[in-house]
C-alpha positions as CSV (number, residue, x, y, z in Angstrom):
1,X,-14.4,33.7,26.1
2,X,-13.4,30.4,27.1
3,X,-10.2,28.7,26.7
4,X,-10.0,24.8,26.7
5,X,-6.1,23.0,27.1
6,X,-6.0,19.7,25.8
7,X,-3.1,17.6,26.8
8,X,-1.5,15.9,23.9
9,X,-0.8,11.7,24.7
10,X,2.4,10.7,22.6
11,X,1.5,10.1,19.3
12,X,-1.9,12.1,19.3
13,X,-0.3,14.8,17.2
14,X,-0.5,12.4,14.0
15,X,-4.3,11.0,14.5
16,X,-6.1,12.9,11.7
17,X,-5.9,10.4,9.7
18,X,-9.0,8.9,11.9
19,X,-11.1,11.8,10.2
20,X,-10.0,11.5,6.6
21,X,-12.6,9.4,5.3
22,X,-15.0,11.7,6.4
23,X,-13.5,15.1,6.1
24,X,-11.1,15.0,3.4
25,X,-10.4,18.1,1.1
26,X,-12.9,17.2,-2.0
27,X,-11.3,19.7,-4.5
28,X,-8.0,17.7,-4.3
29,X,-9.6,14.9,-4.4
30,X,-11.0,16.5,-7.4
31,X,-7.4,17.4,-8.9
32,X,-6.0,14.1,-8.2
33,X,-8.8,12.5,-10.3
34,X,-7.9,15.2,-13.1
35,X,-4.1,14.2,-12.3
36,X,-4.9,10.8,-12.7
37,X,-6.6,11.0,-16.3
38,X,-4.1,13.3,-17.6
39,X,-1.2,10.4,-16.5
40,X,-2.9,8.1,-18.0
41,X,-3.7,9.7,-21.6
42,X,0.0,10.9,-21.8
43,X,1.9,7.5,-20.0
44,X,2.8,4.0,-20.1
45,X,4.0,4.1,-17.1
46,X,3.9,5.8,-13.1
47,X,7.3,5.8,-11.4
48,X,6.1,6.3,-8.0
49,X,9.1,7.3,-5.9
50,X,9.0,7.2,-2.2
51,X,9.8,5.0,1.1
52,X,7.8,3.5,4.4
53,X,4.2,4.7,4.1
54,X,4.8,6.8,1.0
55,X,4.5,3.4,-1.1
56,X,3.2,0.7,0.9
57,X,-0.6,1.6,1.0
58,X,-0.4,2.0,-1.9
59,X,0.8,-0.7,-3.6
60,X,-1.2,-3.0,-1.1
61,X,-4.1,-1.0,-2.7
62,X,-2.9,-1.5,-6.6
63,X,-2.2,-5.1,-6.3
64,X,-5.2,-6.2,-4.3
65,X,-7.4,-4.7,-6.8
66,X,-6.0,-5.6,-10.0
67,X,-4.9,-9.4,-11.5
68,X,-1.7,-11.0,-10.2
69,X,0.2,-10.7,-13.1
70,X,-0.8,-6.8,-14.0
71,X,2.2,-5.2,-14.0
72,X,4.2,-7.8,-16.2
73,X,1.2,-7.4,-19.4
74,X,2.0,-5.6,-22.8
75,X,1.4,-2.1,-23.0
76,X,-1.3,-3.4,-25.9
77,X,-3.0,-5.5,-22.8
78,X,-3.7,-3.2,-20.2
79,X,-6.3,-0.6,-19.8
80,X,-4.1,1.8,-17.9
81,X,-0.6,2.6,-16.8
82,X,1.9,0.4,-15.3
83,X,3.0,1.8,-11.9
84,X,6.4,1.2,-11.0
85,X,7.6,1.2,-7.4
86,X,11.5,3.3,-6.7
87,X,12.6,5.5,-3.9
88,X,12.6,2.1,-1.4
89,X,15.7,1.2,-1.8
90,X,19.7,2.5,-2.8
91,X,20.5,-0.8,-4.5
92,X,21.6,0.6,-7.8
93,X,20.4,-3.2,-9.5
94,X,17.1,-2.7,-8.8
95,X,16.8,1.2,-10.2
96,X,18.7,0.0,-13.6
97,X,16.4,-2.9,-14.0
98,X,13.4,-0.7,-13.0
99,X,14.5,2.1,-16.0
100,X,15.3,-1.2,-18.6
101,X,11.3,-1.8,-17.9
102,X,10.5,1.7,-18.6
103,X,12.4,1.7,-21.8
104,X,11.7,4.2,-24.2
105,X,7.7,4.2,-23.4
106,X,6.1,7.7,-21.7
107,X,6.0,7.6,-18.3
108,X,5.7,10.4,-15.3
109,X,6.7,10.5,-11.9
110,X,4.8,10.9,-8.9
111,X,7.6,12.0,-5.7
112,X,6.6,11.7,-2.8
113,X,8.2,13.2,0.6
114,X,7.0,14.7,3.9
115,X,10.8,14.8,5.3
116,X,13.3,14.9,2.0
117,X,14.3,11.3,2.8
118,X,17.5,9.9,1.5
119,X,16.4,7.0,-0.7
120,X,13.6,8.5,-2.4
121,X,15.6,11.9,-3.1
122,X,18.5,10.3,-5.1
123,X,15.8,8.3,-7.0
124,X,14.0,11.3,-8.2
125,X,17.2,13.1,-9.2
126,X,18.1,10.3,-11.0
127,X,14.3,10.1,-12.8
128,X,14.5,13.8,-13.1
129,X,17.4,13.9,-15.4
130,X,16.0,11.1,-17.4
131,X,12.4,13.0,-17.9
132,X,14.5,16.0,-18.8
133,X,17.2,14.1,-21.3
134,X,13.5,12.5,-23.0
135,X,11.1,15.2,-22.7
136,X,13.4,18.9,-22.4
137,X,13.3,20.6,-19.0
138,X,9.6,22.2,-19.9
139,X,8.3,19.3,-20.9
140,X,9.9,17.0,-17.5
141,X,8.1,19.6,-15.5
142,X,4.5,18.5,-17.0
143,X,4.9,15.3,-16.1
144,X,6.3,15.4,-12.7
145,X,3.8,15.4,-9.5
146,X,5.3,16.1,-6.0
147,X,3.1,15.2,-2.8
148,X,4.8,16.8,-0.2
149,X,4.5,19.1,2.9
150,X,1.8,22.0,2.6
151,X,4.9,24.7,3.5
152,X,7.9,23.3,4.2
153,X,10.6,20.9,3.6
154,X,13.3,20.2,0.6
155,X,10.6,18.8,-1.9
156,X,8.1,21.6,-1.1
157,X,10.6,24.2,-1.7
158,X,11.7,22.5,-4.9
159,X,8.3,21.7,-6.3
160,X,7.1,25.5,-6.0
161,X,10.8,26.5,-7.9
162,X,10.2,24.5,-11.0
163,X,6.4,24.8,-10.9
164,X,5.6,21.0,-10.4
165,X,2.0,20.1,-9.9
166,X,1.6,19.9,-6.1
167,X,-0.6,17.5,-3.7
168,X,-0.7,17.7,0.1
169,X,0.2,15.6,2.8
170,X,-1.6,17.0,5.8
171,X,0.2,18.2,8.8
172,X,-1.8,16.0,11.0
173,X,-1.2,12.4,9.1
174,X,1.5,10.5,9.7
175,X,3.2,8.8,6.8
176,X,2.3,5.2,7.4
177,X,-1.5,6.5,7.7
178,X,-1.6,8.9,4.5
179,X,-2.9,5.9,1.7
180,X,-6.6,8.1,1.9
181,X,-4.4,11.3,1.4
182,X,-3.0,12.3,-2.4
183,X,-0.2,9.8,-1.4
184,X,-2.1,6.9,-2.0
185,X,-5.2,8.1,-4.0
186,X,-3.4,9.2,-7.2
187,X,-1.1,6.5,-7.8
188,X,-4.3,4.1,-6.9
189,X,-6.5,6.1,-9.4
190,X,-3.9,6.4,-11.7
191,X,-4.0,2.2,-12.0
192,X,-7.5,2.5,-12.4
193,X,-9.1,2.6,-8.9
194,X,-12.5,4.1,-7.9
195,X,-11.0,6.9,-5.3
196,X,-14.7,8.2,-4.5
197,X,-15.7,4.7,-4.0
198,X,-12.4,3.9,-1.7
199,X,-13.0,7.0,0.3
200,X,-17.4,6.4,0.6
201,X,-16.5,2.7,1.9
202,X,-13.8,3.9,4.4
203,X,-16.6,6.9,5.3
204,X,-18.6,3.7,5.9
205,X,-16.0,1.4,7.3
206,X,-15.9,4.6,10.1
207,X,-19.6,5.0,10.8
208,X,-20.1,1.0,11.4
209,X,-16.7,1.4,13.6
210,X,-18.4,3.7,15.9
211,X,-22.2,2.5,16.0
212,X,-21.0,-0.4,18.4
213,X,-17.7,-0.7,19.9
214,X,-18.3,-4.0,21.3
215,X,-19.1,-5.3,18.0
216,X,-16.1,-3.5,16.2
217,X,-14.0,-6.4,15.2
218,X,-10.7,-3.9,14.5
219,X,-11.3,-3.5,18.6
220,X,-12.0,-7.0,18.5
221,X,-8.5,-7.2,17.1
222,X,-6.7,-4.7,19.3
223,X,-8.0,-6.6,22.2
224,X,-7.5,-10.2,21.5
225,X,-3.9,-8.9,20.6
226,X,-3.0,-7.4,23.9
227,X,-4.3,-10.4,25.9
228,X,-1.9,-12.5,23.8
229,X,0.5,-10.0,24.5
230,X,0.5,-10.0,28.0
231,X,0.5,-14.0,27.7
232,X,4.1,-14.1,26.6
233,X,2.9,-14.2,22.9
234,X,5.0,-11.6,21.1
235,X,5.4,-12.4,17.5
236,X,2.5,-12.2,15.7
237,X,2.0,-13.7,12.0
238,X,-0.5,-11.8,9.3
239,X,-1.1,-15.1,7.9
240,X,-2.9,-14.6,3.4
241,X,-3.8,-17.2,1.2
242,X,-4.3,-15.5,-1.6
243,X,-1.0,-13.8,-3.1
244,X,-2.5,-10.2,-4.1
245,X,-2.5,-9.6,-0.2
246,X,1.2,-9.7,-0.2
247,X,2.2,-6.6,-0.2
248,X,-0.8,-5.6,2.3
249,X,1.1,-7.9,4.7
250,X,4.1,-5.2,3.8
251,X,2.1,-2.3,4.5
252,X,0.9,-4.2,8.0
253,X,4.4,-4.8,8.9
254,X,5.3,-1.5,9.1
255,X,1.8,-0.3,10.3
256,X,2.2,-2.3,13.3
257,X,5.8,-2.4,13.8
258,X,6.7,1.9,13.3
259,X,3.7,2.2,15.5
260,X,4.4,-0.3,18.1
261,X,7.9,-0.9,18.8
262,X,8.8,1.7,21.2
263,X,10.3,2.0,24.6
264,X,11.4,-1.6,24.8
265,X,7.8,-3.1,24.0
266,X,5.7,-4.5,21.2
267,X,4.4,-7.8,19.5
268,X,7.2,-8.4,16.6
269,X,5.0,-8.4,13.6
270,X,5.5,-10.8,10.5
271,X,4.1,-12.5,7.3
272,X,3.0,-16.0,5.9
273,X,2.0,-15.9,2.4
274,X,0.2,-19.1,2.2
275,X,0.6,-22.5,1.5
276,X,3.5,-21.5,0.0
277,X,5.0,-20.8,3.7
278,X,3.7,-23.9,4.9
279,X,6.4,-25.6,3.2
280,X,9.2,-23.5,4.1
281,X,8.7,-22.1,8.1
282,X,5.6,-23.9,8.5
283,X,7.7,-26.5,10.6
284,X,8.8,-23.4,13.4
285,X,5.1,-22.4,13.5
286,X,3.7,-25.9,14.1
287,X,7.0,-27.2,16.2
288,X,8.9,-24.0,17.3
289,X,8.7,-21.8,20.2
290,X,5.1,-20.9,21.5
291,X,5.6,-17.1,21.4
292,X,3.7,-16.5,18.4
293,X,-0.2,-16.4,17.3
294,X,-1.4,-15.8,13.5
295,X,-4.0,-13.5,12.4
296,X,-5.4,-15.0,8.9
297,X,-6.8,-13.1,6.3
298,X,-9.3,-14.9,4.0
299,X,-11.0,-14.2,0.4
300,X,-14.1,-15.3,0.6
301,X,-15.5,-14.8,-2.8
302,X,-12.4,-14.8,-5.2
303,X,-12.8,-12.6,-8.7
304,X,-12.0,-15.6,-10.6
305,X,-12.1,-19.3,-9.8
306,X,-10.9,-22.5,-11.4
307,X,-12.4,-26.5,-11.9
308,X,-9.9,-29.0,-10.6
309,X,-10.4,-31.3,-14.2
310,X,-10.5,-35.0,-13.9
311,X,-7.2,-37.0,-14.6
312,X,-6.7,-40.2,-16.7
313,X,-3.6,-41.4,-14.5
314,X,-4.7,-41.8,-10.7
315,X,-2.4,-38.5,-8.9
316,X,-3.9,-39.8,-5.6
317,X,-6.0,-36.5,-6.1
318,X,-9.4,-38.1,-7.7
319,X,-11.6,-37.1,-4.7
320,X,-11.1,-32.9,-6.3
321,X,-12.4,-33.9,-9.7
322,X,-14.7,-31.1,-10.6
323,X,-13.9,-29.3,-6.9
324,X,-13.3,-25.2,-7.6
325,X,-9.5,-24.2,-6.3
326,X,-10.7,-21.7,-4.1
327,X,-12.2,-24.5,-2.3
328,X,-9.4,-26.5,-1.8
329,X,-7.4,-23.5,-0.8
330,X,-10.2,-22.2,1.7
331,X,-10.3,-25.9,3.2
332,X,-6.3,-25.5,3.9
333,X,-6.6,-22.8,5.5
């Protein structure tokens, strides 16, 4: 018998999450998909409660892949449920406006907690009395989903009391990396996403990742970063043009800043939401201090597009007369 020690680097104890488009448990998958049709045949809306990582991906996910404006169309207008962000905050304006958009439609709730976290706990008590008021305790219980801890923790132990429907956060995935776990994969299938197609183009996004490390542009990335970095550069700006990748830039900030700013140390990370910024603190980035270097995100074939149309009163603006938008905003950038 032979007995191998591995020394564990700070941080290595959360790196599954590397392996998860590859080796990810298919029956769940398989019960989030069932999950997902049964919220949608019975709801208008998905409350999805939870904080940090247990939203962010997420969202970035939902609002990337749908229109702009999704989430604000008539019941009568969408082909699946709204889902409804709450857990993220303890400002008691946002939770009443969030239940005044709910109204008196069907809607379930998705909870989501690894740790029993303040915010998104006194959410779901406050969504749990509400399901229960509308729908009698029984009838609460079928329509609330917990992703929580395999074994342990406050949620676990009350999702096995009152028989929720249960999904797993594996031990080994830390929350800011769990979007290719149950807590991003059933609200993002519940809004209509392809989960088997999100986790075969991670699965590939993995394989091309390690076929050539020199042409990996995500080391690329980590590279160019720390050479900045040592340079005195230590604000970095996640710089979109195209306002669906807003809340990614969300789900960045905390990727890079939970993971990063330890011991003293780490680039400062922030957004631009583009050209809208430009016109607010684009004068710091042209004029300001030189500690900071952008990373830009582009679209390079938008879903939809639009024709600049010809004017009868001269806007200084003649040379774009039959010019597509995306154009113009590709050219700005």
């Amino acid at each position: 018998m032979k007995c191998y020690v591995r020394e564990l680097k700070a941080g290595s104890a959360y790196t599954d999450w590397l392996h998860l488009p590859t080796e990810y448990d298919k029956d769940e998958v398989a019960r989030i998909q069932a999950a997902a049709k049964k919220i949608q045949s019975d709801s208008k809306v998905l409350v999805v409660i939870g904080i940090g990582g247990s939203y962010l991906g997420a969202r970035a996910a939902i609002d990337f892949l749908n229109e702009y404006f999704n989430n604000y169309l008539l019941d009568e207008q969408r082909d699946f449920p709204q889902v409804l962000f709450v857990g993220k905050s303890i400002a008691p304006a946002y939770l009443n406006s969030l239940i005044k958009v709910i109204g008196d439609r069907d809607f379930s709730v998705n909870v989501i907690s690894k740790s029993g976290t303040t915010e998104p706990a006194i959410s779901f008590r406050v969504f749990k009395q509400i399901l229960e008021d509308k729908y009698g305790v029984a009838g609460a219980r079928e329509r609330i989903y917990a992703t929580t801890d395999a074994k342990r923790g406050a949620l676990k132990t009350l999702a096995d009391t009152e028989g929720y429907e249960e999904f797993v956060v594996p031990d080994g995935v830390g929350g800011r990396f769990s979007v290719l776990t149950a807590v991003g994969l059933l609200p993002i299938a519940t809004a209509g996403g392809d989960i088997e197609q999100l986790m075969a183009g991670a699965a590939g996004e993995v394989e091309y990742a390690d076929a050539d490390l020199a042409k990996n542009p995500a080391y690329q990335y980590a590279a160019y970063r720390n050479i900045l970095y040592r340079k005195g550069y230590t604000t970095e700006l996640l710089i979109n043009y195209d306002l669906t990748l807003v809340q990614f830039g969300e789900w960045w900030k905390q990727l890079q800043g939970e993971s990063e700013g330890k011991d003293g140390k780490g680039i400062f990370p922030a957004t631009g939401n583009f050209s809208t910024d430009l016109h607010s603190f684009g004068q710091y980035i042209q004029d300001g201090r030189r500690n900071l270097f952008e990373t830009l995100f582009r679209v390079t074939e938008p879903v939809t597009d639009v024709v600049i149309p010809e004017m009868d009163v001269d806007d200084g603006l003649g040379y774009l007369k039959g010019e597509k938008m995306s154009y113009v905003n590709r050219t700005a950038s």
